[in-house]
C-alpha positions in Angstrom: -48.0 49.0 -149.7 -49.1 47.0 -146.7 -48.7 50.0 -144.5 -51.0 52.2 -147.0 -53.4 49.8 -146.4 -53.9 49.8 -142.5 -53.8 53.9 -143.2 -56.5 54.3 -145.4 -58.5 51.4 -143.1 -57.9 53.4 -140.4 -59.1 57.0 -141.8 -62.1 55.2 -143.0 -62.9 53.8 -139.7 -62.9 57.2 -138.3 -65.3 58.6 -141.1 -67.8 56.2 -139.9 -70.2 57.6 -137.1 -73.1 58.1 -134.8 -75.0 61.1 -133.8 -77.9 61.8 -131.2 -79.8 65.2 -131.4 -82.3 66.3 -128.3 -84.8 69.0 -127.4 -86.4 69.2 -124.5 -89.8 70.4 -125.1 -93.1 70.9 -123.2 -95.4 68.4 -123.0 -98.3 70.5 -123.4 -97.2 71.9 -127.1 -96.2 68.5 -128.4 -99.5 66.6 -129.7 -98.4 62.7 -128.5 -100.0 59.7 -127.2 -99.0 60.8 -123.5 -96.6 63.5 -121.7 -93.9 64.6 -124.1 -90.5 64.9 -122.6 -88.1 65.3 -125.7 -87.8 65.5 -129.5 -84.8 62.9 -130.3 -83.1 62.6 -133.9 -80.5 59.4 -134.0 -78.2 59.4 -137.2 -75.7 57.0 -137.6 -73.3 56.4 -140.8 -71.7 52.9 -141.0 -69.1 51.8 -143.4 -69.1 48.5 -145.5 -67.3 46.7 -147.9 -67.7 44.7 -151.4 -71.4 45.5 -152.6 -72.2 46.3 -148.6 -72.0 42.0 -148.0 -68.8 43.0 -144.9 -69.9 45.4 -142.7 -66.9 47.3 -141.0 -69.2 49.4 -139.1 -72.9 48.5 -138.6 -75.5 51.2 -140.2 -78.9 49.7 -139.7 -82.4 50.4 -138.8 -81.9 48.3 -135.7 -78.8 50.3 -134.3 -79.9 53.9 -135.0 -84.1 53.0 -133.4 -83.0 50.3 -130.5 -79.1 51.3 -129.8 -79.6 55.4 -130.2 -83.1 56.7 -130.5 -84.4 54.7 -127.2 -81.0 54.8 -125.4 -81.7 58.3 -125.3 -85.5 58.8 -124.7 -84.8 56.4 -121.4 -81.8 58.8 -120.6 -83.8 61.7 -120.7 -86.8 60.1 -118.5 -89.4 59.1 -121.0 -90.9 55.5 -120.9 -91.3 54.8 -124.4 -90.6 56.6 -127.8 -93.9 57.5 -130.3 -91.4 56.8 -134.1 -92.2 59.9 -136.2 -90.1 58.7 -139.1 -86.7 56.1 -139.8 -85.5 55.5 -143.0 -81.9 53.7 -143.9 -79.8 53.2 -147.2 -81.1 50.4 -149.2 -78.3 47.6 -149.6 -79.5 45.2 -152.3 -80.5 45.2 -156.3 -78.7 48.6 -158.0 -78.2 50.0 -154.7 -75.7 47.6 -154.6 -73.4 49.3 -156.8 -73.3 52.1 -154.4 -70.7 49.9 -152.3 -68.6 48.4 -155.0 -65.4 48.6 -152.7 -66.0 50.8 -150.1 -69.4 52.0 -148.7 -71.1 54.7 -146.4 -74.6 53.4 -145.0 -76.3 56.1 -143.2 -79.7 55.3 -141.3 -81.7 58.1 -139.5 -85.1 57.8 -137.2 -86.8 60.8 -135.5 -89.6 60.1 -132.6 -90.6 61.9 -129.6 -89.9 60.7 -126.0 -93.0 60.2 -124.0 -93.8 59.4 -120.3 
């Protein structure tokens, strides 16, 4: 029994993830509040337990906009990022329920990289 356990911990650790989408666009076509560089998407799908209160894997606003969506503006050259949308799953009230044992989080943002 004990070793089902650490096997279905461990799948579920793998489920939980992070993705960063780019395109490189022209800075003339892009209406923005300078030079655009890039069009950047940051997903990122965390896992929790117990009514989402122990997070296994964080899913938050703060990861996907500070840890992914800016990590890869400053990659790709730009100075700072004009945030074109971010949303995240709620955690609290009915949402609650969502996460009775095991929960999946996601959290998304979309901006455009500017010099």
């Amino acid at each position: 029994m004990k070793k089902f356990v650490l096997t279905a911990v461990a799948a579920s650790s793998l489920v939980a993830c992070t993705s960063v989408e780019s395109a490189v666009v022209s800075g003339t076509e892009i209406a923005s509040n300078g030079e655009a560089v890039a069009v950047v998407q940051a997903k990122a799908l965390g896992l929790t337990a117990i009514f989402h209160i122990v997070d296994i894997v964080q899913s938050d606003l703060d990861t996907v906009i500070n840890k992914l969506l800016i990590a890869e503006a400053k990659a790709m050259g730009a100075s700072k990022v004009e945030l074109l949308n971010a949303s995240t799953t709620p955690r609290h009230g009915i949402y609650a329920l969502t996460g009775t044992i095991i929960g999946f989080p996601g959290s998304t943002a979309v901006g455009v990289a500017v010099k």
